[in-house]
N, C-alpha and C positions, 0 to 999 in steps of 0.2 A: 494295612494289616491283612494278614494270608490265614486263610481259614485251615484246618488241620490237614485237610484231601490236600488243598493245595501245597503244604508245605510238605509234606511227604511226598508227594510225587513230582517236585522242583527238578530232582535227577535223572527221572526215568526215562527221558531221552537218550541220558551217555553212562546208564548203566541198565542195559539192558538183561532181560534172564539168558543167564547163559553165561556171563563172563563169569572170571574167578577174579580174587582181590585175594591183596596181601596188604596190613596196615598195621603201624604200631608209632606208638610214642610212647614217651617218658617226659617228666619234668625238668626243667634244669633249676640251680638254684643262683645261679650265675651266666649272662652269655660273653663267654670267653669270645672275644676275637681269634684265637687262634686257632677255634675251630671252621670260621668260616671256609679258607682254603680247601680242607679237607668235604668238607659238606658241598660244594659246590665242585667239585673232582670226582667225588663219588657220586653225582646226581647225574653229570654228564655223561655214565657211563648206565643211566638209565634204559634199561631194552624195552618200554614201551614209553609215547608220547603220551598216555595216560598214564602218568606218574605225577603224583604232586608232594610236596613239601608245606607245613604248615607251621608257623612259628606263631605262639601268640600271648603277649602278657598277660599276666596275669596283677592283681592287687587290686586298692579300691575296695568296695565291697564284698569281695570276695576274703579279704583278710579280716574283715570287719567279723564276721560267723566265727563262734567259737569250734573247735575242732570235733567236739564231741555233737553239735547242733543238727545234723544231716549225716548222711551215710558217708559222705565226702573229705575228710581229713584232712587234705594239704594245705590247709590256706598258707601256708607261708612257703607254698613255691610261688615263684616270680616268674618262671616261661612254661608254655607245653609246648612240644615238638613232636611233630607226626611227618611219617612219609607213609604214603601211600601207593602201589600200582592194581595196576586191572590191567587183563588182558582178557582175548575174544575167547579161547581154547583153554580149556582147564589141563589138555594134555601140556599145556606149555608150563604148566606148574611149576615145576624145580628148577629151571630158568630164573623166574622170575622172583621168586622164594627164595634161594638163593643170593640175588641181587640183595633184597630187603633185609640179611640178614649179612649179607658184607658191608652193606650201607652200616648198619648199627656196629659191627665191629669196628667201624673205624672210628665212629662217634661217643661211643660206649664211655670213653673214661670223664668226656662232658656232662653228663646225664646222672639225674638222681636216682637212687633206687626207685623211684614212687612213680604212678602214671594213671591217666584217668583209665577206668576200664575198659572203654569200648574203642582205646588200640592196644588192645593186650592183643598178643596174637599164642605165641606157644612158649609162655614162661610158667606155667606149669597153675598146679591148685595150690602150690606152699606160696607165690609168689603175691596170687588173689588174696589170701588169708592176709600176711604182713602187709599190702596194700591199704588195708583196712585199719589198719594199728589197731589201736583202743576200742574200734567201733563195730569191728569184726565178732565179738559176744553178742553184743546186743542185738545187731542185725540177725544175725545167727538165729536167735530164740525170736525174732520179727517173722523171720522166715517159718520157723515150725508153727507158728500159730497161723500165719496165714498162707502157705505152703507147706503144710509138710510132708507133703507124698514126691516134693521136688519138682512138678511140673515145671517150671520156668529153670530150667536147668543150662541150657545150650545158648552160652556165655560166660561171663568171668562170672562164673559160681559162687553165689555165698551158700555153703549148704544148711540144712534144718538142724538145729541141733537137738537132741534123744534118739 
């Protein structure tokens, strides 16, 4: 068992200050074989050897939690998928930005509307709200009584509601 310092600081080796990152997933509610091809053709065209892919079931206990029980809603997706890159230079940005968003166009008709938050990357503040479905009120009004000036903003936003 890893204490909190140490579990938080497991990466800071190979992600040091300074790099830039690009990350994003989505759910799927099916894994098509036919997408594999495509997923491994666009990976190979990865521009940094820090790039990773993440595929990882989901059910179990995780469908077991009613949809409304936590902030979390999708129990009834079945995969998350993430790709991820870093690079050393933040000037190399739209390079690699670019990559991470050709990757998803290719993938794109796979994938469910729905995604954990923390690989949202630039799907906008309409996309955070309908993420949330049903639970996006409630949080909302969670948020103005224990945030309501917004401090904890710089993320997939749920904003304060009044």
């Amino acid at each position: 068992m890893r204490n909190f310092v140490e579990l938080q600081s497991m990466g800071d080796a190979h992600n040091e200050h300074g790099r830039a990152y690009y990350i994003k997933g989505r759910h799927m509610n099916d894994f098509d074989p036919d997408m594999v091809d495509p997923f491994i053709e666009q990976f190979q065209h990865a521009p940094s050897r820090f790039t990773v892919m993440r595929i990882v079931r989901f059910g179990g206990a995780i469908e077991r939690v009613a949809k409304d029980a936590t902030a979390w809603p999708h129990r009834d997706a079945k995969w998350d998928f993430e790709v991820g890159g870093s690079w050393p230079n933040p000037d190399l940005s739209e390079k690699y930005v670019q990559w991470g968003r050709d990757y998803w166009k290719t993938l794109d008709s796979y994938m469910a509307d729905t995604f954990y938050v923390n690989e949202l990357m630039d799907e906008g503040q309409s996309h955070v709200n309908t993420n949330y479905q049903g639970n996006y009120k409630r949080l909302s009004k969670l948020k103005q009584k224990y945030d309501p000036k917004n401090l904890f903003r710089l993320n997939a936003n749920i904003e304060p509601s009044g």
